[in-house]
C-alpha positions as CSV (number, residue, x, y, z in Angstrom):
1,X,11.2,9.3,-11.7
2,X,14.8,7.3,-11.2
3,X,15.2,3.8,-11.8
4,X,17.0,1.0,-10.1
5,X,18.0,-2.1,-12.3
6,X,19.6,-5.1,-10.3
7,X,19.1,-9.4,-11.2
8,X,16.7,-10.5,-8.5
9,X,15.9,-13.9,-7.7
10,X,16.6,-16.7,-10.2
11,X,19.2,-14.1,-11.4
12,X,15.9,-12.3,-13.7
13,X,16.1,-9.0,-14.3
14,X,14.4,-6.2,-12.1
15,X,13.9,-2.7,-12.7
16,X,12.0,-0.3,-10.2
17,X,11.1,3.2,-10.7
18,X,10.3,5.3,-8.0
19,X,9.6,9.1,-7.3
20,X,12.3,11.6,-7.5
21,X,11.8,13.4,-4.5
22,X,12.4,10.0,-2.9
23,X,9.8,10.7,0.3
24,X,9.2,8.9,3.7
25,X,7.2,6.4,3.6
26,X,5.4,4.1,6.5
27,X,4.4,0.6,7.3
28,X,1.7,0.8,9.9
29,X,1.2,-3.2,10.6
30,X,-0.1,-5.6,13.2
31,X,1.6,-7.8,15.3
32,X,1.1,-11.1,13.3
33,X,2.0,-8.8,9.8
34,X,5.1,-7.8,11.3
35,X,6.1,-11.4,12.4
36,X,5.6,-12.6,8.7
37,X,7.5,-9.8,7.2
38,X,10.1,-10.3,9.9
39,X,10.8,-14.1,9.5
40,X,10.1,-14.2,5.7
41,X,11.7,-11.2,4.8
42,X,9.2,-10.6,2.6
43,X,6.4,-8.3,1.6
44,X,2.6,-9.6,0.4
45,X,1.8,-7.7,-2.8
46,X,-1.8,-8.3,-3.1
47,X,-3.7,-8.9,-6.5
48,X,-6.1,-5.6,-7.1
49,X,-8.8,-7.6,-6.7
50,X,-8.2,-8.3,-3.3
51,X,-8.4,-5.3,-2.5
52,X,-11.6,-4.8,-3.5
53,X,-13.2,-5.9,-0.3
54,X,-11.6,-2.7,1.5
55,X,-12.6,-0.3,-1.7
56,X,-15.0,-1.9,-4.4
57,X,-13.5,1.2,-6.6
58,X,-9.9,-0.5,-6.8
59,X,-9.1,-0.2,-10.5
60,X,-12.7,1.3,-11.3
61,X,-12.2,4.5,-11.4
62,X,-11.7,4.2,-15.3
63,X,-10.7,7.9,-17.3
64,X,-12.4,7.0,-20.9
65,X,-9.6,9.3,-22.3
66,X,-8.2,6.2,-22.5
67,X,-8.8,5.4,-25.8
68,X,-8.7,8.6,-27.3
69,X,-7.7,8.1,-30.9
70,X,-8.3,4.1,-31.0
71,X,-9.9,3.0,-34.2
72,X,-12.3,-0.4,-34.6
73,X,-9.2,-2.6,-35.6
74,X,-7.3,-1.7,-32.3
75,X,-10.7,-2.3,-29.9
76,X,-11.3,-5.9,-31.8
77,X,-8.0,-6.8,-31.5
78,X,-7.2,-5.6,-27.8
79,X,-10.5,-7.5,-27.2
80,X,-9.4,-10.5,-28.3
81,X,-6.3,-10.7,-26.7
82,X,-8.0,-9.9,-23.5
83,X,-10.7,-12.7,-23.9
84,X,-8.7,-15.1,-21.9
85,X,-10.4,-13.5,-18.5
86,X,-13.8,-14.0,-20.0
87,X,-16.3,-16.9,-18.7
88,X,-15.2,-20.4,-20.9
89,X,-17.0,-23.4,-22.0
90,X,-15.4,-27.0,-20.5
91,X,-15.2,-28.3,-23.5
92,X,-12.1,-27.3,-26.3
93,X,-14.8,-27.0,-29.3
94,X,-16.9,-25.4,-27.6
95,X,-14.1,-22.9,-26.5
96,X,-13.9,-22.0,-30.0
97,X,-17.4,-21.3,-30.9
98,X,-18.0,-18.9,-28.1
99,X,-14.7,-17.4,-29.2
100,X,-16.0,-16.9,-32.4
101,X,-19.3,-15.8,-31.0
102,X,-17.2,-12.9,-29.1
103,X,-15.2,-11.6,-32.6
104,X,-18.7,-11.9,-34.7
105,X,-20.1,-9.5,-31.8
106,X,-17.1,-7.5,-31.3
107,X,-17.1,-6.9,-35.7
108,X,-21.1,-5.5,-35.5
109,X,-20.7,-3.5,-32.2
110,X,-20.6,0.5,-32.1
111,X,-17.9,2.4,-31.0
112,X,-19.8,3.2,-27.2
113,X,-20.3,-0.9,-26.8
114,X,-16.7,-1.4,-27.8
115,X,-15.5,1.0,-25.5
116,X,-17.7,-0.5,-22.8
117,X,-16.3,-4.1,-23.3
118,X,-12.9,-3.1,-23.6
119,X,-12.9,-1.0,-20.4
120,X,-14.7,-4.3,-18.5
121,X,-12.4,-6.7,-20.0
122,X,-8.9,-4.9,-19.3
123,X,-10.6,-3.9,-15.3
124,X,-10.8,-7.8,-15.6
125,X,-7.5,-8.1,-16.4
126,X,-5.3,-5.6,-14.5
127,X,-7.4,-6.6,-11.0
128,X,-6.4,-10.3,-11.3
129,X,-2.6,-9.5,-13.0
130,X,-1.5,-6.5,-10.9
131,X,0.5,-6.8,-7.7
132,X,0.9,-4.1,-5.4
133,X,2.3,-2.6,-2.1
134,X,0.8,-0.1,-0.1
135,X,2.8,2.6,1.7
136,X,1.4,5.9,3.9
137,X,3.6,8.7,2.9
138,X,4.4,11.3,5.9
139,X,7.3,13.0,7.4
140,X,6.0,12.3,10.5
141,X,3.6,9.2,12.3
142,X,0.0,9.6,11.8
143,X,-2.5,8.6,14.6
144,X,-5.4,7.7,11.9
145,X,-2.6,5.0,10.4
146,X,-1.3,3.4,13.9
147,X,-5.3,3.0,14.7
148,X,-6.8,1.5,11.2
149,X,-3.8,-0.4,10.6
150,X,-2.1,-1.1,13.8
151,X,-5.2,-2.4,15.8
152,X,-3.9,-0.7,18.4
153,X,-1.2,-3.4,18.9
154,X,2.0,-3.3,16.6
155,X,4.4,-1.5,14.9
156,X,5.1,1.0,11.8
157,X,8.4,0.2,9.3
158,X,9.9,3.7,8.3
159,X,11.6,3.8,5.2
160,X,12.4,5.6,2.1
161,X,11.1,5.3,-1.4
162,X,14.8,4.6,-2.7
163,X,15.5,2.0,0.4
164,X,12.3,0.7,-0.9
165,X,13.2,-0.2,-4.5
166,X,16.8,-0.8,-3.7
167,X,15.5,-3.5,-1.6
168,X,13.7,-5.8,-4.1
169,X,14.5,-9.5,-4.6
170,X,12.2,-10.9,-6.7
171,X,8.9,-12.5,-6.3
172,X,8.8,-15.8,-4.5
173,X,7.1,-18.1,-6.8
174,X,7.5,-18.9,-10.3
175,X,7.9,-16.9,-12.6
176,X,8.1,-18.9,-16.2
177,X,9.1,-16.1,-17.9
178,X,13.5,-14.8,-18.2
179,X,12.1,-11.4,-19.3
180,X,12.8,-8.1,-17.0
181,X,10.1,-7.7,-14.3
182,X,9.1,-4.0,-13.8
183,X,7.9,-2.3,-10.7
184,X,7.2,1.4,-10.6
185,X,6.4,3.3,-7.2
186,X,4.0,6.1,-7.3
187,X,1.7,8.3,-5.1
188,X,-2.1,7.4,-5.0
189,X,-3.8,10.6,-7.3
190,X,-7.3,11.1,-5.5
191,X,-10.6,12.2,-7.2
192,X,-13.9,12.1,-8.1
193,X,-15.9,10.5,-11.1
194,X,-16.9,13.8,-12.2
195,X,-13.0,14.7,-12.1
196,X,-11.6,11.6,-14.2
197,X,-11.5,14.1,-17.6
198,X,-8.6,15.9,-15.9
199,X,-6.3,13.7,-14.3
200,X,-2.7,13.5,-15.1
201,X,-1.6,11.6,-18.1
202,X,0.1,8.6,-16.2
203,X,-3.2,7.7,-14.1
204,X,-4.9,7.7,-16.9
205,X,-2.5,4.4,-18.4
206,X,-2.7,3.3,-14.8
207,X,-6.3,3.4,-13.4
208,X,-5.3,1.4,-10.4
209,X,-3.6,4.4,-8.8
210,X,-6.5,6.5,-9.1
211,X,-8.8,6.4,-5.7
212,X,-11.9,8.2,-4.3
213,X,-11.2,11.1,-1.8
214,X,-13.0,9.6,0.5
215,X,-9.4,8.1,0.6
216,X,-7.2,11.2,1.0
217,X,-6.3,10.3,4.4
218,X,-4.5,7.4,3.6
219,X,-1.8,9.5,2.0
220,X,-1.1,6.5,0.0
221,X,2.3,5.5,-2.0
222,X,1.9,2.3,-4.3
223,X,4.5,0.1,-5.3
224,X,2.9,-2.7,-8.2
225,X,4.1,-5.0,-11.0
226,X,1.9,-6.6,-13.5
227,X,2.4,-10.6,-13.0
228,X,4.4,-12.1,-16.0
229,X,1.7,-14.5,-17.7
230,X,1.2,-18.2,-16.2
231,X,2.6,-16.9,-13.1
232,X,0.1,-17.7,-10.2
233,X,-1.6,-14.8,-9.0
234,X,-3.9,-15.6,-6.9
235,X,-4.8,-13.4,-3.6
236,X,-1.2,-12.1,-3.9
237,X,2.5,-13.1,-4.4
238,X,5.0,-12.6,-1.5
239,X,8.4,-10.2,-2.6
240,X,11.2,-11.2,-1.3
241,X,13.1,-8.1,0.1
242,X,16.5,-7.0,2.4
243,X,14.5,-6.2,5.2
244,X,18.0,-4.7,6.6
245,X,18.1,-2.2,4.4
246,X,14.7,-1.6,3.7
247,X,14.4,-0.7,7.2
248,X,15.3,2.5,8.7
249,X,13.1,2.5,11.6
250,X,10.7,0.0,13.3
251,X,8.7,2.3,15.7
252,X,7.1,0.9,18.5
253,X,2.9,1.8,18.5
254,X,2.1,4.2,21.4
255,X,-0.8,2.3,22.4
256,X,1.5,-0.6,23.0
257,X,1.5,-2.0,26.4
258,X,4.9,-2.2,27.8
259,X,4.9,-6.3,27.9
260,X,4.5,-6.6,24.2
261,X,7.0,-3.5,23.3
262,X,9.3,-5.7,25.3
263,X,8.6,-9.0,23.4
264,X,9.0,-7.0,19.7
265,X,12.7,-6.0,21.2
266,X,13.6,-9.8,22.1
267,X,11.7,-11.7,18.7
268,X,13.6,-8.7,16.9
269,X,16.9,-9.2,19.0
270,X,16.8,-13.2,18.6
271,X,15.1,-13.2,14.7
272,X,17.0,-10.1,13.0
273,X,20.3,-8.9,15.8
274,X,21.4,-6.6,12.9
275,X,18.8,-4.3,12.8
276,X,17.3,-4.7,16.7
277,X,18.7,-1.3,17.1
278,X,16.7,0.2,14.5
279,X,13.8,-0.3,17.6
280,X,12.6,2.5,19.0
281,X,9.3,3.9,20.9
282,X,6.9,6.3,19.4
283,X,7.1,9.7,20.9
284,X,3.4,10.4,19.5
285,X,1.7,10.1,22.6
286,X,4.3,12.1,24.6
287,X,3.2,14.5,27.6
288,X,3.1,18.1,26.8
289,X,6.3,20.2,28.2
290,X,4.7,23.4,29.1
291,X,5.0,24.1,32.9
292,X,4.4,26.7,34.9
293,X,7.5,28.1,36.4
294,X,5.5,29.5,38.5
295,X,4.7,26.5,40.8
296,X,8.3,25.7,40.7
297,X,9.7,28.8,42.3
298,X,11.0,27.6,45.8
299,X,10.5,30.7,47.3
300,X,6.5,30.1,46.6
301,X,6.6,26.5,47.5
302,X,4.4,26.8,51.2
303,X,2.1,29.2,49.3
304,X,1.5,26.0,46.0
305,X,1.2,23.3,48.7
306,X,-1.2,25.1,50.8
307,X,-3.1,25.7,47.7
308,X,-3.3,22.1,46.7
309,X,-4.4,21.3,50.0
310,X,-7.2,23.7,50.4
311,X,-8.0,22.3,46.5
312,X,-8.2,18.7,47.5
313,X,-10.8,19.7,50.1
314,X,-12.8,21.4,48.3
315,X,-13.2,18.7,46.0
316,X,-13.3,16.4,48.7
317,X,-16.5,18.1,49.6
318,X,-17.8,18.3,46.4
319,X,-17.3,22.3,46.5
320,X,-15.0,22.2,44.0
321,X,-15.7,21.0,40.1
């Protein structure tokens, strides 16, 4: 992995880690996405629970490997400091007796129910606390991404990994908190339940990069911070970003229609003139250049016209299929 540090926003300290092969990455977005990231200069990093309505198995996929070598003491008291995301009474004392309630059980439980309430308690946790970005990674465009994500209509950002985390600012709400905010970039490992004994170390610290392979199309890159506490969460925070050098491309969908390629080029031109050059038109749809030289030859040219002609009556009278 390599690291870039930098003071963000509010002058608080950043640091992003990102892959060391530094790959391509892509933003396949609608129209009304790309106007929000274009005149906020900003990206939505979603809470993991939002995600949840497009995979259920966000965060879920949970390797139990995890707390290999955890004794009784280390359950109770990573229990306890998660029980701020369970359920609460209204009222203070009553706070206090359920609280008590929850360390009594946590004290009698086995190690398989401590296990089990740990694991439900930090999903809990990490789906309402962790941010995140999602990126396709590809050398090239990918017709599944411009139709699932691009409704047919809009555009895809192409970037780096290193553009990516060299263009950071900071989140745009409060923080409460001086103390460095890290993000780390990483590719999306994909498997099965039955696989989750094997995976690699670092997924197994960070479930919420693990997904089914139902999945494996998306050829997904994650970018994703864990909210400082009392920072609102929420659906999502917004990241502010250098969208001028984040960006090294902004390719035009293929299924476009020429009106609307030509309004991106002017809202781009008017909203952003220092990267409107970074425009350009997706080639994936492009006609096929094999010809037939053949047809071309002058010297054969009465002998291909005559040929059409006697073609176009055939089909004319339905002789021809």
């Amino acid at each position: 992995m390599e690291t870039h540090s930098t003071n963000g926003l509010n002058n608080i300290k950043q640091r992003i880690s990102y892959p060391s092969d530094n790959p391509t990455i892509w933003k396949f977005v609608d129209l009304s996405t790309f106007l929000a990231i274009l005149t906020d200069s900003c990206l939505f990093f979603s809470s993991i629970n939002n995600l949840c309505a497009g995979d259920p198995f966000e965060c879920a996929l949970w390797p139990t490997q995890r707390y290999n070598g955890w004794t009784k003491a280390k359950f109770i008291k990573r229990a306890l400091d998660l029980s701020r995301v369970l359920p609460r009474p209204i009222l203070f004392e009553n706070q206090i007796t359920h609280l008590k309630k929850f360390n009594d059980f946590l004290v009698k439980a086995n190690d398989n129910k401590l296990i089990k309430t740990v694991s439900w308690l930090e999903l809990e946790f990490y789906r309402r606390r962790i941010i995140c970005h999602c990126w396709h990674e590809n050398k090239h465009e990918s017709d599944a991404m411009w139709k699932i994500y691009s409704a047919r209509t809009g555009v895809a950002i192409k970037s780096t990994a290193e553009l990516l985390a060299q263009s950071i600012e900071g989140y745009m709400v409060p923080t409460y908190s001086d103390e460095e905010i890290p993000y780390v970039m990483e590719k999306i490992h994909y498997c099965e339940e039955s696989e989750l004994g094997s995976v690699p170390e670092f997924y197994v610290a960070h479930p919420w990069v693990l997904k089914r392979r139902g999945f494996e199309h998306e050829k997904e890159i994650r970018i994703f911070s864990e909210a400082p506490d009392k920072t609102p969460v929420g659906s999502g925070i917004g990241v502010k970003v250098k969208l001028g050098h984040l960006v090294e491309q902004i390719v035009l969908s293929p299924f476009n229609p020429e009106y609307v390629n030509d309004g991106i080029q002017k809202v781009v031109g008017k909203l952003m003139p220092t990267i409107a050059h970074k425009v350009t038109q997706s080639d994936h749809m492009r006609k096929p250049t094999i010809t037939n030289p053949f047809l071309f030859d002058i010297e054969n040219k009465e002998w291909v016209e005559s040929s059409f002609q006697n073609m176009a009556f055939l089909k004319k009278h339905k002789l021809l299929f």
